[in-house]
C-alpha positions in Angstrom: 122.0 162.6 64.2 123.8 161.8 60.7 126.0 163.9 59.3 125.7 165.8 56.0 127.1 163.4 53.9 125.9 160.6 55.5 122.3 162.2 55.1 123.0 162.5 51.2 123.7 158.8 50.6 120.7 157.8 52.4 118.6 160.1 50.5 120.8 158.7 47.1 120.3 155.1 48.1 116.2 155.7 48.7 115.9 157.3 45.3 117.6 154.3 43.6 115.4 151.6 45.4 112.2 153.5 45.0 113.4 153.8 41.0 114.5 150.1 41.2 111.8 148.2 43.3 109.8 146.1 40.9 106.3 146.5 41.0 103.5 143.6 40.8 103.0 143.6 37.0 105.4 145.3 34.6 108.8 147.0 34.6 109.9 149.4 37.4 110.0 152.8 37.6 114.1 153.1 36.5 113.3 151.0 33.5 110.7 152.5 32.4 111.9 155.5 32.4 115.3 154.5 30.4 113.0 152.3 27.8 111.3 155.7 27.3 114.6 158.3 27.3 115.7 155.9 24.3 112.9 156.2 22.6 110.7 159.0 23.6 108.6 159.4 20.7 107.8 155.9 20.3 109.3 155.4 16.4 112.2 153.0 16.9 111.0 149.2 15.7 110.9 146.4 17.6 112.2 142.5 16.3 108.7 141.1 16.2 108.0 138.2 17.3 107.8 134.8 15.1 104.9 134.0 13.5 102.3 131.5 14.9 101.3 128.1 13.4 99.1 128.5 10.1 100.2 131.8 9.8 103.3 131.0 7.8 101.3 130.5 5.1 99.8 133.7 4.7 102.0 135.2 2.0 100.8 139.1 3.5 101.6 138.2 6.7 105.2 137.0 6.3 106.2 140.1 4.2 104.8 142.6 7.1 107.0 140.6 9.2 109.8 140.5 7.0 109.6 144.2 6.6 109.6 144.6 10.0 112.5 142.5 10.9 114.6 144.2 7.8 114.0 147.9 9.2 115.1 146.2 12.4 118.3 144.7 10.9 119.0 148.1 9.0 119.6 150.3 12.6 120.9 147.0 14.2 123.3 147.4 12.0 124.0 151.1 11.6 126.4 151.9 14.3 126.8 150.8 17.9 124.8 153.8 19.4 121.5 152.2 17.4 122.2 149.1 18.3 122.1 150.2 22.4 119.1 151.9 21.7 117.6 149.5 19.8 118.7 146.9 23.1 117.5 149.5 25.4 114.1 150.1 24.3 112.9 146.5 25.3 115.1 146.4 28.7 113.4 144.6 31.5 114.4 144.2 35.2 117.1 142.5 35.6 116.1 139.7 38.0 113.1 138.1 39.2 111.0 140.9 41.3 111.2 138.9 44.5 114.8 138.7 44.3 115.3 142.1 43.2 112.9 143.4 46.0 115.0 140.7 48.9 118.2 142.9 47.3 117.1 146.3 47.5 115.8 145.7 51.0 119.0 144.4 51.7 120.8 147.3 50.2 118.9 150.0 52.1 119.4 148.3 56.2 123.4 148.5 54.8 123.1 152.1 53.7 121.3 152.9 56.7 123.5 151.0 58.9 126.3 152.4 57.6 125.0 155.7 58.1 124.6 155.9 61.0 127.3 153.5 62.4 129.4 156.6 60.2 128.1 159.2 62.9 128.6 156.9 65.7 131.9 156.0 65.6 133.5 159.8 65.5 
């Protein structure tokens, strides 16, 4: 039987590898869900990427892109709460999903060992 508190960091540390595992394809579930609470409605810009070979040329092309990359540089710039949200938005797991998944495993036998080793020992 695990005591109260012990039963509350269990349930804590589930939540935060269910949030955290990394799935097959994409971002997890945590970073997701911070991509979107910094951007919920989808309007902050993103640095675009470079344009391809040939495409330099294209005098309509490069001025979309510069545009884009200006607005970019504009709230980059503005203060440092822009600038996290601006970081934020394009977030990505931190480490490579087998790693990350070998971690959180990991991380859940300790929390469970430690658990219950916490009800065993009084």
């Amino acid at each position: 039987m695990l005591t109260r508190t012990g039963l509350r960091w269990l349930c804590l540390t589930a939540l935060f590898i269910v949030a955290a595992w990394p799935p097959q394809q994409g971002r997890s579930l945590g970073i997701t869900a911070l991509n979107w609470a910094v951007d919920p409605s989808g309007s902050l810009p993103i640095l675009p990427p470079q344009l391809g070979f040939g495409l330099s040329d294209d005098v309509q092309a490069v001025e979309i892109r510069d545009e884009m990359v200006r607005r970019y540089d504009e709230l980059f710039t503005r203060d440092a709460v822009s600038r996290a949200r601006l970081v934020l938005k394009v977030a990505e797991d931190p480490l490579p999903p087998v790693t990350e998944r070998q971690l959180l495993l990991v991380m859940g036998v300790l929390a469970a060992f430690l658990a219950l080793r916490g009800r065993a020992a009084r």
